[in-house]
N, C-alpha and C positions, 0 to 999 in steps of 0.2 A: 635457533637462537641460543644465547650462554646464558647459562646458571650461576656463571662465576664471571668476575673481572677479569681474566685474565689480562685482558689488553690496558686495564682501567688502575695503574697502582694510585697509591692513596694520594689526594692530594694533584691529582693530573689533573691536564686540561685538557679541551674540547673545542671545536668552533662552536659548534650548534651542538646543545641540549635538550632533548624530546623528553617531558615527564608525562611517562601516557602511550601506551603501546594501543590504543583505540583507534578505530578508522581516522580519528581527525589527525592525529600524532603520525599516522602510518604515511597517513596522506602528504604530509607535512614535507616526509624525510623524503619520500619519493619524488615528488616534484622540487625538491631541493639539490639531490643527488644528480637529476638529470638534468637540470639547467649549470650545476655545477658540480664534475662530476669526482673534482680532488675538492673539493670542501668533508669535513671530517666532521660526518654525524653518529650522535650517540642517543639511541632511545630508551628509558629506562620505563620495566615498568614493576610491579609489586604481585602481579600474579606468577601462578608458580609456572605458568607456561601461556603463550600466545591465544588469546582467546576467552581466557579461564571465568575472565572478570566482566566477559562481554556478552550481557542477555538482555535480548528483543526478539521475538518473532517480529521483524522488520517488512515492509516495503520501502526499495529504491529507487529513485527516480534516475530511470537511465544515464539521463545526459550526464550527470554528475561524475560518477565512474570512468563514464566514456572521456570527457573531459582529463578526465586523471589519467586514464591510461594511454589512450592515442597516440599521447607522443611520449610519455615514459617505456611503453613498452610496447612499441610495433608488430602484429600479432598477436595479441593477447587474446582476442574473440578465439581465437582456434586448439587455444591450449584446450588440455584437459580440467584443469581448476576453474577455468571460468566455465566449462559448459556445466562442472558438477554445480560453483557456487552457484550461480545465473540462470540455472535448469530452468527454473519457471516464474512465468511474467502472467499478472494479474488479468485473466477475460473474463472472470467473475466477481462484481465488488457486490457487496450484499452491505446495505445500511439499514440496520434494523430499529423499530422500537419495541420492547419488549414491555406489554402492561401489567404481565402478571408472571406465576410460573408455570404459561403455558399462552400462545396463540405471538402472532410475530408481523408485526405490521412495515411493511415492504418502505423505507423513505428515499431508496438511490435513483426514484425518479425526482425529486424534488430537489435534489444535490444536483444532477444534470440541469434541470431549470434554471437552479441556480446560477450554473456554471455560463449557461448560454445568455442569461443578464449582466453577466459583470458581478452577480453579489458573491461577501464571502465565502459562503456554504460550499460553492464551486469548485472552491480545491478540496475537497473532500475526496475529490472524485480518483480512485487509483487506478486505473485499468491505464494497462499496458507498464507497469511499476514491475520491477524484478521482487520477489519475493524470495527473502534471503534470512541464513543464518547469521548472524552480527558476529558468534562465534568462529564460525568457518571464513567469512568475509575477513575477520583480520586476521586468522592464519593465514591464508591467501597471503594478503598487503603485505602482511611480515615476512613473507617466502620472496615477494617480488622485493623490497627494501631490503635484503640483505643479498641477493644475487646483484642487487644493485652497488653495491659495496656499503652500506650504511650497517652501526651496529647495533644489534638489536638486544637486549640484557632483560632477562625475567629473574623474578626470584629478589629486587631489589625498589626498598619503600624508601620515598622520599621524605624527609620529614620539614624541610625549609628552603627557602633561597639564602643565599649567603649575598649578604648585602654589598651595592658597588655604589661608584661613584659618578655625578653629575648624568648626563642621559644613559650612562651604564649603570640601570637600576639594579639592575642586579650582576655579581659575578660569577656566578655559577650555584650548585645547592648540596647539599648536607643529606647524606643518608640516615635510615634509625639507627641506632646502636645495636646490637645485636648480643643475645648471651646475658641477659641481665635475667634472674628471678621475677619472680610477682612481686617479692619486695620492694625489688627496684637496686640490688644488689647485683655485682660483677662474679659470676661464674668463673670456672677456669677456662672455658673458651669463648670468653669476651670479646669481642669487635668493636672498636669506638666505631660509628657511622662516616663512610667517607668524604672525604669532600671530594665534587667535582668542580672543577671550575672550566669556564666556557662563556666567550664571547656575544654566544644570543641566549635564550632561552625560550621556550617556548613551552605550556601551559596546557597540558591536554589530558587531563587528569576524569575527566567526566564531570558527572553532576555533583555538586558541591564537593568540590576536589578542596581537601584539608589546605595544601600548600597556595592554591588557588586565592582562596577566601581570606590566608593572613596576607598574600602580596597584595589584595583589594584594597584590607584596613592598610597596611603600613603604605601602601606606595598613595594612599588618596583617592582613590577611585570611587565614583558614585551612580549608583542606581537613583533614575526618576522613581521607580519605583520597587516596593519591595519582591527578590522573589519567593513565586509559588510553585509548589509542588506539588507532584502526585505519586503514589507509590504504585507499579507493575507488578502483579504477583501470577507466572506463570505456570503450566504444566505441558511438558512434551507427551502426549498420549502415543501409544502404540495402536492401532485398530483395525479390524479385520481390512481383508483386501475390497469385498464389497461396501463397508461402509465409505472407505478411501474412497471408492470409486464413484459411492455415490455423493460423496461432501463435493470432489471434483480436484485434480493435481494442482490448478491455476484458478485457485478461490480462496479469496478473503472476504472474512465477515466482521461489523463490527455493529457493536449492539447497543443501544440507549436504553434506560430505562429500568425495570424490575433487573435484579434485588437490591440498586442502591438509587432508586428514582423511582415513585410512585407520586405523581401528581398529586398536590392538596393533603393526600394523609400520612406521606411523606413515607422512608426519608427523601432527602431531597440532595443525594451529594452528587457531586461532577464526574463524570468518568462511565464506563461500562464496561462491558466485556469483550472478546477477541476471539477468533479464531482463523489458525493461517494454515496452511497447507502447507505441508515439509515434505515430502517426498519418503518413499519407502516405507507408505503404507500407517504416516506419522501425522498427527493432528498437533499443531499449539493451540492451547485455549487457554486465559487468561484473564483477568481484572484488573484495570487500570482506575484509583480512585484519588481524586484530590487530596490535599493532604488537610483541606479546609473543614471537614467532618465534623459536626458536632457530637455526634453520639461516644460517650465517655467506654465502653463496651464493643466499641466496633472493633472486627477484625477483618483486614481485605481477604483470607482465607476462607473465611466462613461465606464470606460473599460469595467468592469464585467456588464454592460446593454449592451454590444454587442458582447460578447461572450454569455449571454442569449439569444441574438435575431439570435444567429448564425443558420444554418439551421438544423445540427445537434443535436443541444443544446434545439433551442425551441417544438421540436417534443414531449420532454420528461416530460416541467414542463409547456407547458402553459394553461391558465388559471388557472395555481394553485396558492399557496396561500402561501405567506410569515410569515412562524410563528417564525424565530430568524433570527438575521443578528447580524453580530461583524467583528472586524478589529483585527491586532494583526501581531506584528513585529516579523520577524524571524531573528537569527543567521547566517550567511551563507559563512562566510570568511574562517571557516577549520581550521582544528588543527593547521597552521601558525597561525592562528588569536585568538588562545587562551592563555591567560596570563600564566606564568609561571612566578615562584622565579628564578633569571637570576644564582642565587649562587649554589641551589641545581636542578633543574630544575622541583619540585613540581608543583602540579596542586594545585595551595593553598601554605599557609604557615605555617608551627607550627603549632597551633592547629584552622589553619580556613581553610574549605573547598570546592571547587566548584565541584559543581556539574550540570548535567544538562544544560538546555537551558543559565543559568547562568557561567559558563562556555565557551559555546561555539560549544557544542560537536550535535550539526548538521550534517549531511553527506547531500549535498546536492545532490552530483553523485546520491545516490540513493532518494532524495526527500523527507528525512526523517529522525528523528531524535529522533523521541519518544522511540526505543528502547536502544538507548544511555543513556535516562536520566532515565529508568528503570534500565540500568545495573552500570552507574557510583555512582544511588545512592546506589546501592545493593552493590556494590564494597567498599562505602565510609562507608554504617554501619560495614563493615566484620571489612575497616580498623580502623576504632574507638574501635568497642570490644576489638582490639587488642593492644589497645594505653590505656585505660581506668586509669593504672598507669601512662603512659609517653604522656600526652596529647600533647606536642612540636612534640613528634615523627610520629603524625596523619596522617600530607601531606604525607609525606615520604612514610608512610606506602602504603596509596592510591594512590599517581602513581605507585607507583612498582604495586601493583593492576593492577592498568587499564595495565597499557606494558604488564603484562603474561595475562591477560584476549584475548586481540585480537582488543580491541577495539581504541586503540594508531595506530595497526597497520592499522584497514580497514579508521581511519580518516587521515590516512597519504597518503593511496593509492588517498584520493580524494584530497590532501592537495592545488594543484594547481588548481584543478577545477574552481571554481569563480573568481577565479585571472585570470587565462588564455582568458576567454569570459569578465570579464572585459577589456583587456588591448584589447583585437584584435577585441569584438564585436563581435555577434554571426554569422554572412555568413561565417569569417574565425576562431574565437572561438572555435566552436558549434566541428568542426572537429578537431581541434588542440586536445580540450581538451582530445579524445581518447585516447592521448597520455600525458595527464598532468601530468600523476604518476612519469615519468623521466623528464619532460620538465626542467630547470633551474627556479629559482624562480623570481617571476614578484612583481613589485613594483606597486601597486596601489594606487589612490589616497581615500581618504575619500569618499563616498556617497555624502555628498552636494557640493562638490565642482565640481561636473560635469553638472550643471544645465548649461541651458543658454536660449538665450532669444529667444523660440521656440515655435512654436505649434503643438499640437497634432494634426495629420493630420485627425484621426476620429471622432473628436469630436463632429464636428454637432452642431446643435441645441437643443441634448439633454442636459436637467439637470435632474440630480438624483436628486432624494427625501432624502434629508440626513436625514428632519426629521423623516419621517420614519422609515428609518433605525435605527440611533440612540434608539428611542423605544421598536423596535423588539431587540436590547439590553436589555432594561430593565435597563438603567444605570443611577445613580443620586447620586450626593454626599450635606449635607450640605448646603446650599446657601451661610450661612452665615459663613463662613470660608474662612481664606486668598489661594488666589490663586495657586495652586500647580503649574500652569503656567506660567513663567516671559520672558518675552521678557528683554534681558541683558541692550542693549542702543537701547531704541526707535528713536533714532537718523538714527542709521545704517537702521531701517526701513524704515523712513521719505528719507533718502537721498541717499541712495544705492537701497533697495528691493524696495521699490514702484515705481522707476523710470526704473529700469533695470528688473523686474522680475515681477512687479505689484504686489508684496505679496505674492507668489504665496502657503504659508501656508494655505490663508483662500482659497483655491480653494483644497488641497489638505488632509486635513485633513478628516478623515468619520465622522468627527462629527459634523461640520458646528462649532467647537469651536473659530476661528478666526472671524472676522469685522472687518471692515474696519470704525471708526466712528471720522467723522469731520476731514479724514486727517491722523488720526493713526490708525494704526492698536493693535488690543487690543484681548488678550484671555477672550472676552466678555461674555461668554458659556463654562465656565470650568464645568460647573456642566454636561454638557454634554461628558464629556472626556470620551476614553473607555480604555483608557491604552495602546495604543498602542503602543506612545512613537517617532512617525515617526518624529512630529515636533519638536525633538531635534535633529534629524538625518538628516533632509531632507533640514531647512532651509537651503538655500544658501549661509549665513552670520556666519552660526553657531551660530546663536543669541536669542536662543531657550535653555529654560532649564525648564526641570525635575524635580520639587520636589516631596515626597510621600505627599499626601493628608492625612487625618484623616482616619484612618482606616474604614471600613463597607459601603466605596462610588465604584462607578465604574460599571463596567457591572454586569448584572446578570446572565450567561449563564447558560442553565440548559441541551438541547437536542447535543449541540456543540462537 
């Protein structure tokens, strides 16, 4: 891939626009390239190399890939890249409940039960799923998209669309400026941000993607309902060869329960813990937790140190060795919680498109979401080739796509799922939901507005090692550049969050990006950010924003 424009002078244009070098964006260019193979695509993305910005220990559901590649690239099963990415496919699923921090109650016969009635819990079920690096998987996609002839550009942040006219909503978009101070002053190697201009666009930015969310407000788009989040916070562990062997090369485990669910004496949040098999002797293990949490002191770190020390958990990785760690917000509200045009009921508008984690398009029923943004982006280049005269007509084209594909339908079967365990909490949730796919629809509130002024019952006297952590990222941006960070009114901190919640961002963030100095609290450590986004989400004042930094900052994930 390029680190530089060269092919890109200022001010060019494009047919097709890719913001988002992620499986959905990759997917996108590829089945666009081969259905049209002189159409002239550009994918841009803000990490500093293919991959960098892409962390899940994933399962993938075959057909979706295979779908994407089949007729993109004939042969593909027998290359070298697919047997390293694709090594191993799920014959172990373990669905656990965990009561305490120690004993492990077996539920993936009750998910099969499930599965053989028809009810939700059924797609829980993964076995025979590729278990894959999301890392490695879009270098992959990025190696086949560029032999393909598509361009693929790292090292560059988007900061807007640049607006168009009538069903060309948009004309193209607007890079960050580059070379500015933390004042916000012009350097001597200054860069005004360039503009691309381009025909279609397409949206594939991940979970709440910055340029995403302002095309939502300005173009009109509406959520039935609001979405919800979770934050990811993982560890790739190194582990003896016998433990490897005895966790198993082709196992995944996922865990309910102790340390952020303890029935009755609480706490009582959404989410649990992970563990994936990576191959060479490497464990991911993980916490994934709602971002709906009320406890004002929670930290997902401090969680995932006792879900490691669980008794189950530490048989597998201890004394081993931490060689990456990353955080990373998920999607999780369901097809209610995906923007639509309210006029035509497009996913996107005219000619700009979402796709992917950007989007929305999550199944949380089933845990998973990466073969979504594999198919929506496969679905999004078919529908482009086929607009390439009538770029207005684009969206159109791809929701009609997505509805006869299948994929409208299996996010609608979960559509109430997170809604239902948000409003009722998971003792009475957890069972409800079996039934979410007819329940009536539940009005939930925002993510931060459920906080309160609580303690995490486990918390202990541990403290993580953020910094650490933050390292086994790999992540650093610029010093000298204005803060992509802003707290809106410092006031609201000083007089509401520090008295009522104690800040509770700088306790919650995995990067140790907040402090607390002289009284204010400040995003002291932005060059520490890993993107994850939670502190625009989670503050309890809403007092937290988002900008895109200078392109080539942020994590570096490479085994992820």
């Amino acid at each position: 891939m390029s680190e530089n424009l060269h092919s890109i002078d200022r001010a060019s244009r494009t047919q097709v626009l890719i913001v988002g070098a992620g499986p959905a964006g990759l997917a996108c260019a590829i089945a666009l390239k081969k259905e049209r193979p002189e159409a002239e695509i550009v994918v841009l993305d803000k990490a500093p190399g293919l991959g960098n910005h892409n962390l899940s220990g994933a399962v993938l559901e075959p057909a979706s890939v295979h779908r994407l590649l089949d007729s993109a690239l004939p042969g593909w099963r027998e290359t070298d890249q697919a047997k390293e990415v694709l090594a191993r496919t799920v014959q172990k699923d373990d669905v656990l409940f965990l009561p305490g921090a120690s004993g492990a109650l077996q539920l993936h016969p009750l998910i099969k039960l499930a599965g053989l009635l028809g009810l939700g819990p059924g797609q829980m079920d993964h076995k025979g799923d590729y278990i894959v690096s999301i890392s490695r998987l879009t270098r992959w996609l990025g190696q086949i998209a560029e032999e393909l002839g598509v361009e693929v550009h790292t090292g560059f942040a988007v900061e807007a669309l640049v607006p168009g006219e009538g069903e060309a909503v948009a004309a193209g978009v607007r890079l960050v400026d580059r070379g500015l101070t933390k004042e916000g002053e012009k350097q001597p190697n200054f860069a005004p941000g360039e503009t691309i201009r381009a025909d279609l666009v397409v949206l594939a930015e991940g979970c709440d993607g910055l340029v995403t969310e302002r095309f939502v407000q300005q173009a009109g788009l509406k959520r039935e309902a609001v979405q919800l989040y979770s934050i990811g916070v993982k560890e790739v562990v190194a582990v003896s060869e016998e433990q490897y062997r005895q966790f198993g090369d082709d196992r995944v485990v996922h865990a309910l329960g102790y340390p952020i669910w303890t029935p009755v004496l609480g706490p009582g949040m959404f989410g649990g813990g992970l563990m994936y098999a990576c191959g060479d002797n490497k464990i991911a293990v993980g916490m994934i937790v709602g971002l709906d949490w009320q406890e004002n002191d929670f930290n997902p770190q401090d969680a995932l140190v006792h879900f490691k020390n669980h008794s189950f958990v530490r048989r597998f990785i201890e004394g081993g060795k931490v060689v990456e760690a990353g955080a990373k917000m998920i999607p999780e509200g369901g097809l209610r919680a995906v923007p639509r045009d309210p006029q035509t009921g497009t996913f996107g508008k005219g000619n700009v498109l979402l796709v992917g984690d950007a989007a929305g398009f999550v199944n949380m029923l089933k845990i998973k979401g990466l073969h979504n943004a594999l198919d929506s982006g496969r679905l999004a280049g078919e529908a482009i080739a086929g607009s390439m005269a009538e770029p207005g007509q684009a969206a159109r084209k791809y929701t009609a796509a997505l509805e006869q594909s299948g994929l409208v339908a299996e996010m609608g079967r979960a559509r109430n799922y997170r809604q239902t365990i948000a409003r009722f909490g998971n003792l009475l949730g957890l069972p409800l939901s079996v039934l979410s796919g007819v329940l009536p629809r539940f009005e939930v509130e925002p993510d931060f507005k459920a906080m309160r002024p609580r303690h995490y019952r486990f918390k202990g006297n541990r403290e993580f090692d953020k910094d650490t952590f933050t390292a086994m990222a790999q992540t650093e941006h610029r010093e000298d550049q204005p803060s992509h960070l802003r707290i809106v009114d410092p006031g609201i901190c000083l007089e509401k969050c520090l008295k009522t919640f104690k800040a509770p961002c700088i306790t919650f963030c995995p990067a140790g990006v907040y402090e607390e100095i002289q009284g204010v609290v400040k995003p002291a450590n932005a060059s520490n950010c890993l993107h994850c986004k939670t502190c625009q989400r989670k503050c309890p004042f809403d007092n937290i924003r988002w900008v895109v930094p200078e392109g080539g900052g942020g994590p570096r994930y490479k085994q992820s």
